[in-house]
VEXDREN-2710 file (C-alpha; in Angstrom, 1 decimal):
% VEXDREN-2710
k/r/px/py/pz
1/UNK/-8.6/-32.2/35.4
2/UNK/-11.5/-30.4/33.4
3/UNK/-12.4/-34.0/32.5
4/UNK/-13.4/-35.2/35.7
5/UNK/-15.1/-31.8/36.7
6/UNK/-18.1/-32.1/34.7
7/UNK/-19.9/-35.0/36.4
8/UNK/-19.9/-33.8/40.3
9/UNK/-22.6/-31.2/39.0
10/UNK/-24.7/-34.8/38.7
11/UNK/-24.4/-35.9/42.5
12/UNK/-26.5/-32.5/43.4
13/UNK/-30.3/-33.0/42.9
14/UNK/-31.7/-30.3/41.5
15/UNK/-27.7/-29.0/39.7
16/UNK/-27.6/-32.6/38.2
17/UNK/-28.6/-31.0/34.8
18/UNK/-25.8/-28.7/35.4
19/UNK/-23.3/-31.7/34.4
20/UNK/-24.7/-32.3/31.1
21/UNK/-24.5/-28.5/30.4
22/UNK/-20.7/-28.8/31.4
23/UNK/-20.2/-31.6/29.8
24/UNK/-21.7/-29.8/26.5
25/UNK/-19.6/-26.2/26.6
26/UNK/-16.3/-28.7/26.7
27/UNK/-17.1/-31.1/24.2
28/UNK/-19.4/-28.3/22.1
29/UNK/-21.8/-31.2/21.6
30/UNK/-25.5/-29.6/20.6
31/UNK/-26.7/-32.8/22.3
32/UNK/-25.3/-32.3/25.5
33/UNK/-27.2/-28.6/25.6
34/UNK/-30.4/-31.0/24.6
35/UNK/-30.0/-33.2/27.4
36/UNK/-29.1/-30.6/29.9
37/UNK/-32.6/-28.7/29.2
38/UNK/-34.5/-32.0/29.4
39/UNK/-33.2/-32.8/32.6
40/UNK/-33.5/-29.4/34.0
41/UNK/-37.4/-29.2/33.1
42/UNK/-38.2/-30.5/36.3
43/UNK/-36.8/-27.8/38.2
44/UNK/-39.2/-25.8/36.6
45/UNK/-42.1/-27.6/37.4
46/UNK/-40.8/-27.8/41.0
47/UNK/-40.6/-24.1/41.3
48/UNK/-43.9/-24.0/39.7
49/UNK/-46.0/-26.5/41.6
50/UNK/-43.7/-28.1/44.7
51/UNK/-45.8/-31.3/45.7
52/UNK/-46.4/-32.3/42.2
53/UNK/-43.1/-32.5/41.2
54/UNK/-40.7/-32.9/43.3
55/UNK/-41.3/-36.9/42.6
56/UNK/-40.3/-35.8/39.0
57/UNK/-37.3/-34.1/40.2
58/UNK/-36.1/-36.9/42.2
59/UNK/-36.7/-39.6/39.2
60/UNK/-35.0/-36.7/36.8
61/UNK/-31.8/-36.6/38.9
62/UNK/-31.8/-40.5/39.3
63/UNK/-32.0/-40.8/35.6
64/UNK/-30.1/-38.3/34.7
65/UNK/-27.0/-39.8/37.1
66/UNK/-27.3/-42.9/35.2
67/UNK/-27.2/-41.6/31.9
68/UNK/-24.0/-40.1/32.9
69/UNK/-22.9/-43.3/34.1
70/UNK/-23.1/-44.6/31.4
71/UNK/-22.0/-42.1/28.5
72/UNK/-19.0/-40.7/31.1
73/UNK/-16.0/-43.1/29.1
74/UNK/-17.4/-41.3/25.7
75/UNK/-18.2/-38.0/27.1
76/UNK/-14.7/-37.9/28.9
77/UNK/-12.9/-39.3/25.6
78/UNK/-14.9/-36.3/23.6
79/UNK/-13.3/-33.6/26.0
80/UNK/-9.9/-34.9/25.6
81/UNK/-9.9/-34.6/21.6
82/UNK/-11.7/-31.2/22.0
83/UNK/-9.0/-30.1/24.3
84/UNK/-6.5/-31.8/21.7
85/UNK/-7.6/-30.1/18.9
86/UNK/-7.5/-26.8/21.3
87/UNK/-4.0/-27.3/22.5
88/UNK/-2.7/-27.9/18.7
89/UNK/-4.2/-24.7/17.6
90/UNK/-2.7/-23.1/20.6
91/UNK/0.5/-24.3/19.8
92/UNK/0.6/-23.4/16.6
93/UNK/-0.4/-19.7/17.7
94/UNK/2.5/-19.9/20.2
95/UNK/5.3/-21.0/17.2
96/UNK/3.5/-18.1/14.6
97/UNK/4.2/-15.9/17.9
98/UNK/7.9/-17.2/18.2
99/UNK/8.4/-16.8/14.5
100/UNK/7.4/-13.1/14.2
101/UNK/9.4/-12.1/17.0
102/UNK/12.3/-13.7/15.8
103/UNK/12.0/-11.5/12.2
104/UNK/10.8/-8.1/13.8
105/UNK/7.1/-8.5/14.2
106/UNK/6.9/-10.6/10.6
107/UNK/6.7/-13.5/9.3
108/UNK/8.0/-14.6/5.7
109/UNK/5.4/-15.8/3.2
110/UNK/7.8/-16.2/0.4
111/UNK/5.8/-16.1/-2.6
112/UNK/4.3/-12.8/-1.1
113/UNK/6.9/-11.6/0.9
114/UNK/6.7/-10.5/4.4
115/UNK/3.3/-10.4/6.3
116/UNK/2.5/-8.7/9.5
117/UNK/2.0/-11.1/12.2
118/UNK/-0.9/-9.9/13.5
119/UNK/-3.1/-9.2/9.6
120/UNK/-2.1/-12.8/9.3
121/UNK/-3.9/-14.6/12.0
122/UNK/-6.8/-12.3/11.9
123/UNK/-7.1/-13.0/8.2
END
């Protein structure tokens, strides 16, 4: 499950950033995006200036797996009402679908008439 996914990218130092960015394209939470380029600033400095920061990388990913600890019930509840909200859409494409084949390609607006099925969903 997509819900459980998100959060191994945290047990990889260095990826752990990775999780939050996951995390963020399945909940589309701008904060998630935030958090994911906080936490991957370090790999930046390591790839900079090694002996400097690989201390900082090692406290980001400890952080950063805690964080996650923490926010993983709210996180994991966020994914299930985005992908909620995506599988009611996506049913109602699928009935719209059903409907139009079952009248020839239209469906019945009846104050308008018939509509093509496909000027009405990109409309």
């Amino acid at each position: 499950s997509e819900s459980v996914h998100w959060l191994m990218w945290s047990w990889i130092p260095g990826l752990h950033w990775l999780a939050w960015l996951h995390a963020g394209r399945l909940t589309r939470e701008p904060l998630y995006y935030v958090f994911s380029l906080i936490y991957a600033l370090p790999i930046l400095l390591f790839l900079l200036n090694r002996p400097l920061s690989i201390r900082a990388l090692l406290l980001s990913w400890a952080i950063c797996c805690v964080h996650l600890l923490l926010q993983q019930t709210v996180i994991n509840r966020r994914i299930a009402q985005h992908q909620g909200k995506a599988g009611s859409a996506q049913e109602l494409m699928q009935a719209l679908l059903r409907a139009a084949l079952t009248h020839g390609g239209y469906i019945t607006d009846i104050p308008h008439g018939p509509v093509n099925f496909y000027e009405y969903l990109t409309s």
